[in-house]
C-alpha angles and dihedrals in degrees: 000000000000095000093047093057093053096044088053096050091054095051096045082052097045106051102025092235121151117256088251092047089050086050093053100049106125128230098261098040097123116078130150125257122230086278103047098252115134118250128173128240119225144161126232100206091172089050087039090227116127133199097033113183114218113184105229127177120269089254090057093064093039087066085041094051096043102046087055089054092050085047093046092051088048092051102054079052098052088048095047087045090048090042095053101049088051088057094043091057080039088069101038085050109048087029095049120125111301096008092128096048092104092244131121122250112243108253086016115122120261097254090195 
């Protein structure tokens, strides 16, 4: 959380975005310009203008770059995690006492 925070603080310092803007960047919001300078991609939803294109430094996209790839990994952890336990009650459920007596659940779908 730590790293986030700070992470958080030097962008908002850096590019001079709101802390909602800065919420609402999406994955994919660093490119490189024609000349291969870094820029981010944002969208101005009061100004209704979207994929604004900020020139930032290239340590600036370097935080940006490395904290997604903290939240990504996160993610994918989050999803297995989440996937897991689905398939754990699953199991209890459809392996409960008296599951494999051939009979319907009451309220279950007819699967027929």
């Amino acid at each position: 959380m730590a790293r986030l925070r700070a992470s958080s603080i030097e962008l908002l310092m850096d590019t001079g975005r709101r802390p909602d803007e800065v919420c609402q960047l999406p994955l994919d919001c660093v490119t490189l310009d024609a000349d291969s300078s870094p820029v981010l991609v944002y969208d101005n939803h009061n100004g209704a203008r979207n994929g604004r294109r900020l020139p930032i430094s290239r340590a600036t996209a370097e935080v940006i770059t490395v904290q997604q790839g903290r939240g990504t990994a996160a993610a994918r952890a989050l999803i297995a995690r989440s996937w897991q336990l689905g398939l754990i009650i699953l199991l209890l459920i459809g392996h409960g006492a008296g599951a494999n007596d051939g009979q319907r659940r009451p309220g279950w779908p007819d699967s027929s």
